[in-house]
ROZABA-58170 format. One record per residue (C-alpha): x, y, z. Coordinates in steps of 0.05 Angstrom, whole numbers, always signed. Layout:
BEGIN
<site X="X" Y="Y" Z="Z"/>
...
This chain:
BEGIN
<site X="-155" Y="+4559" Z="+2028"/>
<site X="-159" Y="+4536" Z="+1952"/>
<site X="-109" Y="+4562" Z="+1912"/>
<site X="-94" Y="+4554" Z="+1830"/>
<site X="-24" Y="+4578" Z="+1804"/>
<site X="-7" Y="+4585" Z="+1736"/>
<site X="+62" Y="+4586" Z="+1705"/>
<site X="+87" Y="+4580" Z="+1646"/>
<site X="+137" Y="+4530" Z="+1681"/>
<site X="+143" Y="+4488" Z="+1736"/>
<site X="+197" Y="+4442" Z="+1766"/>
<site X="+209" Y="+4386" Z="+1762"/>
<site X="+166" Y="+4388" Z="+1697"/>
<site X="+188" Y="+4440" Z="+1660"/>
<site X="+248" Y="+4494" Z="+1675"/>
<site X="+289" Y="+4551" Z="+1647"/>
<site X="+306" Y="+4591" Z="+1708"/>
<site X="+282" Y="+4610" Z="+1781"/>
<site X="+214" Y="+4620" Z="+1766"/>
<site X="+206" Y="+4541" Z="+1745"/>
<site X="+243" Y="+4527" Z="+1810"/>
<site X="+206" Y="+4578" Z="+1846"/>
<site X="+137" Y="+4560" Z="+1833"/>
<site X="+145" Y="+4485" Z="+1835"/>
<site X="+170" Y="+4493" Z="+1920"/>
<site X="+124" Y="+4542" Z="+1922"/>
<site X="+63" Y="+4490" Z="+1901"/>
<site X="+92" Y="+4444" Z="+1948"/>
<site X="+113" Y="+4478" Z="+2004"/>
<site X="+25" Y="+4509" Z="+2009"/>
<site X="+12" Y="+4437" Z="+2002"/>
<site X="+50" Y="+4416" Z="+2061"/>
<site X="+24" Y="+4466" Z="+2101"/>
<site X="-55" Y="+4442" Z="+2094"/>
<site X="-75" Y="+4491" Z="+2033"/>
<site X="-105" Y="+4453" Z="+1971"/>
<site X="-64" Y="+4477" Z="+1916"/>
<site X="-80" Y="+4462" Z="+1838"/>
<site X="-25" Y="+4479" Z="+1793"/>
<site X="-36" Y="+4497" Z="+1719"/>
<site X="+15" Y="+4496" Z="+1666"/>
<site X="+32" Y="+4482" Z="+1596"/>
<site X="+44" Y="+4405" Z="+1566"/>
<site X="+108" Y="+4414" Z="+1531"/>
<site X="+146" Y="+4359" Z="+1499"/>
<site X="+177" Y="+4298" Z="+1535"/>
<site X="+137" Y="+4309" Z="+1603"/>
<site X="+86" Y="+4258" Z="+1577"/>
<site X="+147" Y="+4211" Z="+1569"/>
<site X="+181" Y="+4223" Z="+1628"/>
<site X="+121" Y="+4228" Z="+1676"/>
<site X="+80" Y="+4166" Z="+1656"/>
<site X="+27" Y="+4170" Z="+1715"/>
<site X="-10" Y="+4230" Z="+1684"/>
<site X="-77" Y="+4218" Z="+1661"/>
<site X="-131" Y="+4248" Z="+1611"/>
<site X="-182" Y="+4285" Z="+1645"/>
<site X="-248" Y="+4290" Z="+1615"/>
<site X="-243" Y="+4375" Z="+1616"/>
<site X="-252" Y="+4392" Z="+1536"/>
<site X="-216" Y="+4460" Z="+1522"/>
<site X="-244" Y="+4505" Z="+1466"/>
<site X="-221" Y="+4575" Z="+1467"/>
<site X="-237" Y="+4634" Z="+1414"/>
<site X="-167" Y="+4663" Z="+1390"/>
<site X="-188" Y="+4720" Z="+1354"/>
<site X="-234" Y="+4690" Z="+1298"/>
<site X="-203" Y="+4625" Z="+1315"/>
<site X="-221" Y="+4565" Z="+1355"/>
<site X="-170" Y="+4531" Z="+1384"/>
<site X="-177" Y="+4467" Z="+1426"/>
<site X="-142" Y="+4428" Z="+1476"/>
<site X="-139" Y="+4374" Z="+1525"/>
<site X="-118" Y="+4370" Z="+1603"/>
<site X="-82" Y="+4323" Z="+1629"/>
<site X="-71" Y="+4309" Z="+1702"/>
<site X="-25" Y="+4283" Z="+1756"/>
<site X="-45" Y="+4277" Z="+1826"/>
<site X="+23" Y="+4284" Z="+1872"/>
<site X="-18" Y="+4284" Z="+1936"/>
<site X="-86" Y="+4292" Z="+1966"/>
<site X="-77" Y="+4367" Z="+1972"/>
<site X="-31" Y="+4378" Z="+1908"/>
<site X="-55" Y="+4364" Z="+1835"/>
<site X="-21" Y="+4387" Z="+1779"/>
<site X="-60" Y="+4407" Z="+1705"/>
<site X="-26" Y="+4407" Z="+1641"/>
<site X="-52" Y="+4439" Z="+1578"/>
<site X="-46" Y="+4395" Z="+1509"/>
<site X="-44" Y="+4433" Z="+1455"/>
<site X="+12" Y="+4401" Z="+1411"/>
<site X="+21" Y="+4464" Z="+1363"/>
<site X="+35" Y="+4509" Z="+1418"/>
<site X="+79" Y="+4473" Z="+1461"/>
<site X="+96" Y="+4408" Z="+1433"/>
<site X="+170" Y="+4444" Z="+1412"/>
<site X="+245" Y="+4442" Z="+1433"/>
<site X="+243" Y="+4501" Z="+1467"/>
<site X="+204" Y="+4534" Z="+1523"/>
<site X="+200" Y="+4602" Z="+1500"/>
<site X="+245" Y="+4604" Z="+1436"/>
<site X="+303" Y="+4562" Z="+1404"/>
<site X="+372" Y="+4578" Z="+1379"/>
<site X="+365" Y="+4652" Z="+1415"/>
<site X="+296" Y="+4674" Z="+1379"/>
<site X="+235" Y="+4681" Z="+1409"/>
<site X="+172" Y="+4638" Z="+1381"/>
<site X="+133" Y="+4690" Z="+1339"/>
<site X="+73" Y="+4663" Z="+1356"/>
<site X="+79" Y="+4668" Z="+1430"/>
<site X="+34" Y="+4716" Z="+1442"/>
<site X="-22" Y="+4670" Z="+1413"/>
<site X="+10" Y="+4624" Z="+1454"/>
<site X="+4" Y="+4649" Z="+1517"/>
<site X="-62" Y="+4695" Z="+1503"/>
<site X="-88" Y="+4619" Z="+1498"/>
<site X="-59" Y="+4596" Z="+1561"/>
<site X="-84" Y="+4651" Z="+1602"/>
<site X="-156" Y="+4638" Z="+1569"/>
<site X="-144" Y="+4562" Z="+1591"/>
<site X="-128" Y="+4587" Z="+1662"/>
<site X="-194" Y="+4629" Z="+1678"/>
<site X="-225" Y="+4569" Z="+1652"/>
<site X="-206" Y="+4513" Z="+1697"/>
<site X="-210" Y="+4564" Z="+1755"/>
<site X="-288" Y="+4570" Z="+1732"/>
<site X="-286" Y="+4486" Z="+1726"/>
<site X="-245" Y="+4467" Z="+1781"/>
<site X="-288" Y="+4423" Z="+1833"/>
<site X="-253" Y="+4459" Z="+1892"/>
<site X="-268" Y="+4525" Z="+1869"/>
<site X="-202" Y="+4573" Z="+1877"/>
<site X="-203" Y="+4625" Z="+1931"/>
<site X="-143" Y="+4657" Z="+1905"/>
<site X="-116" Y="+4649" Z="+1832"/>
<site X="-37" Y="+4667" Z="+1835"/>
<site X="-7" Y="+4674" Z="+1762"/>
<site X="+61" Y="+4689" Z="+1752"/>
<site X="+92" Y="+4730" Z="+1702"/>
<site X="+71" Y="+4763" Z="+1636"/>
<site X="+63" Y="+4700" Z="+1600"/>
<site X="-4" Y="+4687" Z="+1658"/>
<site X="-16" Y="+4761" Z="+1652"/>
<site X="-72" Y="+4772" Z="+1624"/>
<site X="-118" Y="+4717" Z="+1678"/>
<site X="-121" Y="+4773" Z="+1723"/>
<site X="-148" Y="+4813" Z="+1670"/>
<site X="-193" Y="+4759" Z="+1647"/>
<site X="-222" Y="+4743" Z="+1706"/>
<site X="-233" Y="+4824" Z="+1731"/>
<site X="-279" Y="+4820" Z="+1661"/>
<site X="-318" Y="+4765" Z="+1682"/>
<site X="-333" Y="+4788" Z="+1744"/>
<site X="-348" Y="+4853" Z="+1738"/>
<site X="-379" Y="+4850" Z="+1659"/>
<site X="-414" Y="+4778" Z="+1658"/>
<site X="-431" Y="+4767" Z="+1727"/>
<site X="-384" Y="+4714" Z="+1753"/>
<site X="-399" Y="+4727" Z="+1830"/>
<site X="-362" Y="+4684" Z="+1861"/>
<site X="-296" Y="+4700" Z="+1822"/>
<site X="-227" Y="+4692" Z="+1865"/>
<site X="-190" Y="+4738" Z="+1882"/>
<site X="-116" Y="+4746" Z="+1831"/>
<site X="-57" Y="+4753" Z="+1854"/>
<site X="+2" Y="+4771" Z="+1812"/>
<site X="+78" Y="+4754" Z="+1822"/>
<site X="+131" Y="+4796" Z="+1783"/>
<site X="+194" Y="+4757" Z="+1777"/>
<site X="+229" Y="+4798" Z="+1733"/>
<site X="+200" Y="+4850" Z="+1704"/>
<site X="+249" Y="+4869" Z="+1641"/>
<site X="+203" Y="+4819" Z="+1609"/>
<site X="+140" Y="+4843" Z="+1602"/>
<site X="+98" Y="+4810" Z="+1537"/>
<site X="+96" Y="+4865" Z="+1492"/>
<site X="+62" Y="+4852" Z="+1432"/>
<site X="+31" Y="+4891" Z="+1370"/>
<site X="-42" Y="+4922" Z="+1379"/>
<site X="-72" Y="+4865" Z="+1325"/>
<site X="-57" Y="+4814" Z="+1389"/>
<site X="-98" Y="+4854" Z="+1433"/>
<site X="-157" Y="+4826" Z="+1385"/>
<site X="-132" Y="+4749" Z="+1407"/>
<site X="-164" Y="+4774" Z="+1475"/>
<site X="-236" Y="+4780" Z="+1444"/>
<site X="-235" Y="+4833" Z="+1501"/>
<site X="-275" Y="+4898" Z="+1485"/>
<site X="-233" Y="+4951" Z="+1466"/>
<site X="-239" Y="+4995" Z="+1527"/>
<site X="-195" Y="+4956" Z="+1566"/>
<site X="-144" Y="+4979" Z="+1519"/>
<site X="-120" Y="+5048" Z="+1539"/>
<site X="-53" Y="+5065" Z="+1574"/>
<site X="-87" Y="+5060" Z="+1647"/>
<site X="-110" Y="+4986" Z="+1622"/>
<site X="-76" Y="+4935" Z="+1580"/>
<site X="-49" Y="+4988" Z="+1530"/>
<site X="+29" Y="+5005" Z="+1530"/>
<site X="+56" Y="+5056" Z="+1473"/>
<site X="+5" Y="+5034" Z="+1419"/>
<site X="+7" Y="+4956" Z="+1442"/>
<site X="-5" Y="+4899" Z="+1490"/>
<site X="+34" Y="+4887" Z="+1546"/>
<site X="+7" Y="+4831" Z="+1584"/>
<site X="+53" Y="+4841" Z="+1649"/>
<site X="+18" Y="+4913" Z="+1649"/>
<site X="-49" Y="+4880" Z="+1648"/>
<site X="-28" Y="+4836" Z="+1702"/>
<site X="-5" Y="+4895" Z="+1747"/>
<site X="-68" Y="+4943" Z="+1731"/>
<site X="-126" Y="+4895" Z="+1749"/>
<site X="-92" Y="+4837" Z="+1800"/>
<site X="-125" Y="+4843" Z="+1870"/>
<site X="-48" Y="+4838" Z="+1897"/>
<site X="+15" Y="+4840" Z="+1870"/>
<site X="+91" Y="+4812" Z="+1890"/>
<site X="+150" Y="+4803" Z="+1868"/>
<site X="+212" Y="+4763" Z="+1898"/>
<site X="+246" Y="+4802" Z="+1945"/>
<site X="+235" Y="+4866" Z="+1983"/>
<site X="+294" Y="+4911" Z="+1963"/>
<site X="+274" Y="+4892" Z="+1883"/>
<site X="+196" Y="+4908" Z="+1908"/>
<site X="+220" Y="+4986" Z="+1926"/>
<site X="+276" Y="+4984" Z="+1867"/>
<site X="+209" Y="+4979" Z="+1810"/>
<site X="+179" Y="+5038" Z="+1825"/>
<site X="+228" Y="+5077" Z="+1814"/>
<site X="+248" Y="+5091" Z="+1738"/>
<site X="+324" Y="+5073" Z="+1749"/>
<site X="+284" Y="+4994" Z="+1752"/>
<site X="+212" Y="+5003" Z="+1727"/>
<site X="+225" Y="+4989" Z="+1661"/>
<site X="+174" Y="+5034" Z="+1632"/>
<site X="+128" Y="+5014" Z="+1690"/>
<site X="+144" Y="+5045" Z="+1752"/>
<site X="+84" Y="+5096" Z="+1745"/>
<site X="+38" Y="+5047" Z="+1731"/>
<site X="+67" Y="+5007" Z="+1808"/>
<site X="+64" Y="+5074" Z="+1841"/>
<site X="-5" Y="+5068" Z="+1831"/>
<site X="-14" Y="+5010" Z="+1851"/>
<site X="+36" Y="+5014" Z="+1903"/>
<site X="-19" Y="+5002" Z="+1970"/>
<site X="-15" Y="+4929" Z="+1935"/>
<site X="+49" Y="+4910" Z="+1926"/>
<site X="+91" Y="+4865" Z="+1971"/>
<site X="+158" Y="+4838" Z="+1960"/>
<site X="+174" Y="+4769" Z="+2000"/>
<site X="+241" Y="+4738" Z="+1984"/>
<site X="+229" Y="+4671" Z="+1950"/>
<site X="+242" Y="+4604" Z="+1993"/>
<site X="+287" Y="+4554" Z="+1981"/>
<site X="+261" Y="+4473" Z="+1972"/>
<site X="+314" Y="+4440" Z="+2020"/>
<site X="+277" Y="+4375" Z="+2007"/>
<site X="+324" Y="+4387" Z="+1940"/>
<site X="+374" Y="+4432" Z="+1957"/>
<site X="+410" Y="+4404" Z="+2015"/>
<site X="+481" Y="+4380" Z="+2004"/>
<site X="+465" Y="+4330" Z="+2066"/>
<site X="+411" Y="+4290" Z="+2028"/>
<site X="+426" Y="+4306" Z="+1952"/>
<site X="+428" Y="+4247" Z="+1912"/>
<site X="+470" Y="+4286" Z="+1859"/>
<site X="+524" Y="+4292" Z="+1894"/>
<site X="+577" Y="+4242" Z="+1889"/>
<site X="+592" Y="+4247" Z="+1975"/>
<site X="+539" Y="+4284" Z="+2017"/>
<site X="+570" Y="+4331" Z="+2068"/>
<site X="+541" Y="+4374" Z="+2134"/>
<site X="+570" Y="+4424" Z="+2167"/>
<site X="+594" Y="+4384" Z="+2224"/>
<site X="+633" Y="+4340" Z="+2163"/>
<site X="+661" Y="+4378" Z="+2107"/>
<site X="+692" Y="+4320" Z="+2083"/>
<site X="+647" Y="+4309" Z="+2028"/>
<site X="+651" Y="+4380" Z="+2004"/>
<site X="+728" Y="+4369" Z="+1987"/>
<site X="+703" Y="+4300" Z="+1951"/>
<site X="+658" Y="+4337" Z="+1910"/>
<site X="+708" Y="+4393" Z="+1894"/>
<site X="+758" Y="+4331" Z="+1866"/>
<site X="+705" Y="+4300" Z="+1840"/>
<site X="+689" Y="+4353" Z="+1793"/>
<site X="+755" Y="+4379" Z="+1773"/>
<site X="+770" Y="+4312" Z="+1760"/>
<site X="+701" Y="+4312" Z="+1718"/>
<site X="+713" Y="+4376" Z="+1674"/>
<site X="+794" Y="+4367" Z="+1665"/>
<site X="+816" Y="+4407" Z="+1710"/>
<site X="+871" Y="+4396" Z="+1764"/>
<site X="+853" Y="+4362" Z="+1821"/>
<site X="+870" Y="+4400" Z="+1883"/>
<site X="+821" Y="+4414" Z="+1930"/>
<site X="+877" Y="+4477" Z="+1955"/>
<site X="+862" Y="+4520" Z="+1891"/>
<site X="+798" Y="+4559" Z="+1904"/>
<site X="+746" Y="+4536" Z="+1851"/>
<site X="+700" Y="+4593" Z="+1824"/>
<site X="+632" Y="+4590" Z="+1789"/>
<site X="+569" Y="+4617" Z="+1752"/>
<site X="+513" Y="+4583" Z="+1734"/>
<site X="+475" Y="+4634" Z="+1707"/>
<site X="+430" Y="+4662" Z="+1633"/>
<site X="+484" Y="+4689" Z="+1584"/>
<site X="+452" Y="+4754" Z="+1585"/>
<site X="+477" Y="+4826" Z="+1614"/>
<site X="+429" Y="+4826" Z="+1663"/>
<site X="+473" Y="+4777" Z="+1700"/>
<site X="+530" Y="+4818" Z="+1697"/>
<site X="+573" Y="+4764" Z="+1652"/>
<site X="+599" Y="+4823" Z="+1613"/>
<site X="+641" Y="+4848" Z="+1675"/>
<site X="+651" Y="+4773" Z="+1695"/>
<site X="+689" Y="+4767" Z="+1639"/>
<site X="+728" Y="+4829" Z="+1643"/>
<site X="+750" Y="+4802" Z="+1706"/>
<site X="+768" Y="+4738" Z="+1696"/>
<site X="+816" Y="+4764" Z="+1639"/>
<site X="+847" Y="+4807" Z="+1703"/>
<site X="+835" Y="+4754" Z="+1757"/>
<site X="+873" Y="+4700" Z="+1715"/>
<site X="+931" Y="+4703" Z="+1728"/>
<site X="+921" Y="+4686" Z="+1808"/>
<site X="+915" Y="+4620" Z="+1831"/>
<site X="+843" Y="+4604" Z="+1819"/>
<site X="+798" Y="+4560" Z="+1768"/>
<site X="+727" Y="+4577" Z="+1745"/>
<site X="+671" Y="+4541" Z="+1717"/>
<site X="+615" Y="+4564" Z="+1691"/>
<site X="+547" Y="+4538" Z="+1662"/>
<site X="+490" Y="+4576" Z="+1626"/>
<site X="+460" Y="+4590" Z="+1556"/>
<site X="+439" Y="+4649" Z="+1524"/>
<site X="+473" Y="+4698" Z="+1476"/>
<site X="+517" Y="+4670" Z="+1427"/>
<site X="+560" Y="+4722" Z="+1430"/>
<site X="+585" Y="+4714" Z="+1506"/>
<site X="+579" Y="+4643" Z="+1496"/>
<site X="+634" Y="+4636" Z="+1452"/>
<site X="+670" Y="+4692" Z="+1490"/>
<site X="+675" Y="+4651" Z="+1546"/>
<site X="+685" Y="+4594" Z="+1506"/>
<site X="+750" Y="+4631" Z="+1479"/>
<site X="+769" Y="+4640" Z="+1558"/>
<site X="+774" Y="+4564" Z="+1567"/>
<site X="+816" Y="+4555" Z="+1510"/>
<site X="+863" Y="+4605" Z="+1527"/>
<site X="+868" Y="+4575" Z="+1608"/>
<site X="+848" Y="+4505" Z="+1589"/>
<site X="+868" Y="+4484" Z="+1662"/>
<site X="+829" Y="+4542" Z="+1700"/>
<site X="+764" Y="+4545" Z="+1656"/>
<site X="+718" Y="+4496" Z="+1644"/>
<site X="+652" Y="+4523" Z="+1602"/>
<site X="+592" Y="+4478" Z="+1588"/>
<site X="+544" Y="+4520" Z="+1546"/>
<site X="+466" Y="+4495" Z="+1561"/>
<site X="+429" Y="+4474" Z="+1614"/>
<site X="+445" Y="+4408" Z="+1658"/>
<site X="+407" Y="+4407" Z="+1723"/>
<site X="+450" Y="+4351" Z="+1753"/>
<site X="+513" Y="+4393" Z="+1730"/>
<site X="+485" Y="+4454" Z="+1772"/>
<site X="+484" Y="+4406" Z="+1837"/>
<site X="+558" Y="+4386" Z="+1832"/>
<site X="+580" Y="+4454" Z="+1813"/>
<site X="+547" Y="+4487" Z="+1879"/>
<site X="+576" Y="+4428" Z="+1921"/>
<site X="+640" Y="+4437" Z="+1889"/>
<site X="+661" Y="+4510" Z="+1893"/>
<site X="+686" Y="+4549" Z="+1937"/>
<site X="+654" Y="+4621" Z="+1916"/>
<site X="+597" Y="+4634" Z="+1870"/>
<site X="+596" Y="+4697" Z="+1825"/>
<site X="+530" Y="+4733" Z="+1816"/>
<site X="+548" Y="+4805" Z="+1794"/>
<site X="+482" Y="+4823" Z="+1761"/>
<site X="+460" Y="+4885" Z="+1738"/>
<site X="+392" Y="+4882" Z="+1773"/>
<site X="+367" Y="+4814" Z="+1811"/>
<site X="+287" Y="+4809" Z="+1831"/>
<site X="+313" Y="+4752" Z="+1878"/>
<site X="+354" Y="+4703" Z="+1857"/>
<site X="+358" Y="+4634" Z="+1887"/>
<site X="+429" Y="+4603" Z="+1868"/>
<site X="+464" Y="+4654" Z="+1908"/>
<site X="+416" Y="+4610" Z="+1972"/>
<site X="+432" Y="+4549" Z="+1938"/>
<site X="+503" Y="+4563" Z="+1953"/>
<site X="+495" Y="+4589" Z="+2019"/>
<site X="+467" Y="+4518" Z="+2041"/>
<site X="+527" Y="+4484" Z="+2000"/>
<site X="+583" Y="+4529" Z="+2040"/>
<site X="+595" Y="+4568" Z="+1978"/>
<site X="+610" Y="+4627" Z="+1995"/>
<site X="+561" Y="+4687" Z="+1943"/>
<site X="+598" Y="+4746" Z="+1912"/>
<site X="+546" Y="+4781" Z="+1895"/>
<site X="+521" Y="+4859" Z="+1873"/>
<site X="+485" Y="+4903" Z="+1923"/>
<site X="+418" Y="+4897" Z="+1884"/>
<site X="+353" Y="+4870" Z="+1896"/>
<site X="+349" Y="+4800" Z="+1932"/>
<site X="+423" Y="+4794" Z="+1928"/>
<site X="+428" Y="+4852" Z="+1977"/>
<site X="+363" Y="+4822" Z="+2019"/>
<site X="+401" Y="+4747" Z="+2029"/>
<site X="+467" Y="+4761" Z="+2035"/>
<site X="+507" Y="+4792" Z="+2090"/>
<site X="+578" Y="+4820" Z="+2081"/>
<site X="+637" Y="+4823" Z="+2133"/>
<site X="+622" Y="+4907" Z="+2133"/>
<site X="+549" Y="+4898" Z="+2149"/>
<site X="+563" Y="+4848" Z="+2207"/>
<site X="+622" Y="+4813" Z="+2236"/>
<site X="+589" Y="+4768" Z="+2266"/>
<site X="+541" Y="+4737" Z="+2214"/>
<site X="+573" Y="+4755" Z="+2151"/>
<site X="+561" Y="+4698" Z="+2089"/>
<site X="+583" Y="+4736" Z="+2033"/>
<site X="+630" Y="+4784" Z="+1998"/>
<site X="+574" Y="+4851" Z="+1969"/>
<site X="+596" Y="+4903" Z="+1925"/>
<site X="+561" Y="+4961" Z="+1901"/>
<site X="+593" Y="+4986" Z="+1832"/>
<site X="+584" Y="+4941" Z="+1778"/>
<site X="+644" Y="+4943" Z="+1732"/>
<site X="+699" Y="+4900" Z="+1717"/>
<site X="+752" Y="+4933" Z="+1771"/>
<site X="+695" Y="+4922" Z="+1828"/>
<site X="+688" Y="+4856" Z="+1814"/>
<site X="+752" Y="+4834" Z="+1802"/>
<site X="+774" Y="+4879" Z="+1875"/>
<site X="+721" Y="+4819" Z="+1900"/>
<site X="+755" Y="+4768" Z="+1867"/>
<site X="+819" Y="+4785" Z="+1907"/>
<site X="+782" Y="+4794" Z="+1966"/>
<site X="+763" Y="+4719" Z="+1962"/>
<site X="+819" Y="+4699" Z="+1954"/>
<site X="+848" Y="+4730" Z="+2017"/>
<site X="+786" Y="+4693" Z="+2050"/>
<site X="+802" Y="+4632" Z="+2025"/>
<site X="+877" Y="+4630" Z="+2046"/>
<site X="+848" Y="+4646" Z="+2122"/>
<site X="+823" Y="+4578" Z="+2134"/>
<site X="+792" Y="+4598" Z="+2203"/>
<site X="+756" Y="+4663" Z="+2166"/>
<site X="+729" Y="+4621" Z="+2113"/>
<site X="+710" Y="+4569" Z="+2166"/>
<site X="+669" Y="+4630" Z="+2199"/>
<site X="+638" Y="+4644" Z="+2137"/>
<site X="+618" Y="+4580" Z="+2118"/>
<site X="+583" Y="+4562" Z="+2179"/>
<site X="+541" Y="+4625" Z="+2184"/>
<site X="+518" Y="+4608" Z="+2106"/>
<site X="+506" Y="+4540" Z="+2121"/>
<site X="+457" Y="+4548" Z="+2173"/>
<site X="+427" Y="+4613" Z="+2140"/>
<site X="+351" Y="+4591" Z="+2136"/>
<site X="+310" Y="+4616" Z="+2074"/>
<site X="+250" Y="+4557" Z="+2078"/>
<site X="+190" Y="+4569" Z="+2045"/>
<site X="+156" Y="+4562" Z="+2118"/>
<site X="+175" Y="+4624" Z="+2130"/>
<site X="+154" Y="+4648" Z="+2053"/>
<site X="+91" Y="+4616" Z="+2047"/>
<site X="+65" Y="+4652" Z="+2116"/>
<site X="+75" Y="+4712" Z="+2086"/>
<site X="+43" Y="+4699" Z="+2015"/>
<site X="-15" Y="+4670" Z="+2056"/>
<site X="-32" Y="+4735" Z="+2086"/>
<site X="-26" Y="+4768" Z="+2009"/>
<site X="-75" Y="+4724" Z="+2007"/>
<site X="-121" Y="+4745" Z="+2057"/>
<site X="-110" Y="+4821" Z="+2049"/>
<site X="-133" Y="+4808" Z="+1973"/>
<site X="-201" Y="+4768" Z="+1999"/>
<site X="-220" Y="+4829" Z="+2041"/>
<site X="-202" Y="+4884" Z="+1987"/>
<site X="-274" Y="+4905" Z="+1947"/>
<site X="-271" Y="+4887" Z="+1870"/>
<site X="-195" Y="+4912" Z="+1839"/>
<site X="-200" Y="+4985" Z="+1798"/>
């Protein structure tokens, strides 16, 4: 099958979160399994630079922005025979600090932005010598292709069109944007209507996405039922009901060609289950690292995690301030809101030898800290997926995590079963749940032979993408056999 995805990021190239990571094993992993995969995504600044085998195609780009031409180039980078990689040059669009927004604000121009992007995408999947079965665009900010391409095939006789498929990764972010952005489409205005692209007087590109994609996903099962409900639809749970027959949630994979504390580079001493070893050398290594005191006996803590209150750092912090005064140390590394940053920041100055908080992003950093801990907080108000709280099931580090979506779908507590349990799950999400947790780990961790238990059945927990990309293939499928979408 020939497949284009389009992301607005895309590991190792560009990253902000799990959908970077997400997409970038999910390329791969289709790759490896015989598919030829093209992968579309904006040029942003420094991948040039760091990434010096890409090459200039010959593919001109000229796309009508309203009343505005706007050109660009595509540049290309061949990782494999089945796997090639497309950037989009536009320098005024993406040659910037910041993937999305700097110092905290969004761009204000990212709707033309991305508008142009998605324009960009139907394009090459019209150009493209293997022509695309299956175009997969994920989130709002590749929207509006399956919208796009619905047009074209249905208004100006593109018969061959592929099939879309949209992923929701998380959909509190949506692409809302005022009705004069709708005319950046140069779509004809009866597409825009609250059945079509039309949300409360504007544009919403996710809703686009969702009302004319041939199939939809999102990243986990539990987070698939949990957004059509209004408690998690965000405004759009009507609009999924709908569309319901089409929607499929498949827990993302995890690349264990990277995250594999056996083989990772990063690490200052690899480590296996059979030899744990290296895990305590990693532990030292980093509390030696950060400032903190090196004993591998106190139980290290940690959050690597977006300073927002979607990841529950609000009640985090709550229960640190209670937790404290236990044995324990914490780390933590993210960006986001000012505001918790420099609460946090606060934290560490007031327990300057059990907090360490590095404010920003630092992929290396992320490596050591999973290898290092012992537990890993994720108490999020709602997660689609989630992948560090896998990450640190492969590391031994044990998850802590809230009973919501893929949290709930990839980790297994001591209550559920005896047997296989990973992870410590609670349901309430407030500062006294999380800190009862907290204690709870604790307790684990002074039970060597528990925490031994634990470890073991996280370590050999098996989230590949083998199993994921089966599953996405038959999406696939299902959307090749379905007549035209609406």
């Amino acid at each position: 099958m020939n497949l284009l995805l389009a992301s607005s990021e895309i590991h190792p190239y560009s990253k902000s979160g799990g959908l970077g990571d997400m997409v970038g094993a999910m390329a791969r992993a289709m790759a490896s399994e015989g598919q030829q995969v093209a992968v579309v995504t904006p040029l942003y600044r420094g991948i040039r630079e760091r990434f010096s085998e890409l090459k200039k195609s010959d593919w001109p780009m000229r796309q009508l922005l309203g009343s505005q031409v706007v050109e660009a180039s595509v540049w290309m980078l061949e990782a494999n025979p089945k796997l090639t990689f497309y950037f989009i040059d536009q320098p005024e669009f993406y040659d910037r600090a910041g993937l999305y927004q700097e110092n905290g604000a969004d761009y204000p121009d990212n709707a033309e932005r991305f508008i142009f992007f998605s324009k960009c995408v139907t394009q090459l999947a019209r150009d493209l010598p293997a022509k695309p079965d299956v175009v997969h665009v994920h989130d709002w900010q590749a929207g509006l292709v399956p919208l796009f391409i619905y047009h074209l095939r249905e208004r100006a006789g593109w018969g061959n069109a592929p099939r879309s498929c949209l992923t929701i990764h998380n959909l509190a972010y949506q692409g809302m944007f005022s009705r004069a952005h709708y005319d950046l489409t140069n779509l004809p205005l009866d597409y825009f209507h609250p059945d079509g692209a039309e949300f409360y007087g504007g544009l919403n590109c996710l809703k686009a996405g969702i009302t004319f994609a041939d199939a939809i996903t999102t990243v986990s099962p539990r987070y698939a039922r949990e957004i059509t409900t209004e408690a998690f639809g965000c405004g759009l749970d009507g609009v999924l009901r709908r569309r319901q027959h089409l929607l499929s949630g498949i827990l993302n994979g995890v690349d264990y060609g990277e995250w594999d504390p056996a083989n990772d580079t990063l690490l200052p001493q690899a480590y296996s289950l059979e030899n744990l070893e290296g895990k305590r050398a990693c532990k030292l290594a980093l509390q030696r690292e950060l400032g903190l005191p090196e004993d591998a006996d106190i139980p290290l803590f940690s959050n690597i995690t977006r300073l927002v209150e979607q990841k529950g750092v609000d009640i985090q912090l709550g229960a640190l301030e209670e937790m404290l005064a236990a044995e324990m140390q914490f780390v933590l590394l993210g960006s986001g809101s000012p505001v918790f940053a420099r609460a946090y920041q606060n934290l560490a100055e007031r327990f300057p030898t059990k907090v360490v908080v590095r404010v920003g992003f630092d992929h290396t950093l992320s490596h050591r800290i999973e290898a290092a801990s012992d537990f890993y907080l994720m108490p999020s108000l709602f997660e689609p997926c989630g992948l560090n709280q896998m990450y640190s099931l492969r590391y031994g580090t044990i998850p802590i995590v809230r009973l919501t979506g893929g949290l709930d779908d990839s980790v297994i507590d001591i209550a559920e079963d005896e047997d296989r349990a990973n992870g410590i799950k609670f349901n309430e999400h407030s500062v006294a749940a999380l800190s009862k947790e907290i204690r709870k780990a604790l307790v684990l961790f002074a039970h060597s032979d528990l925490m031994q238990h634990f470890r073991k059945n996280a370590m050999t927990a098996d989230f590949s993408w083998k199993r994921t990309t089966a599953e996405y293939l038959k999406v696939y499928e299902t959307a090749l056999q379905l007549r035209p979408a609406k």
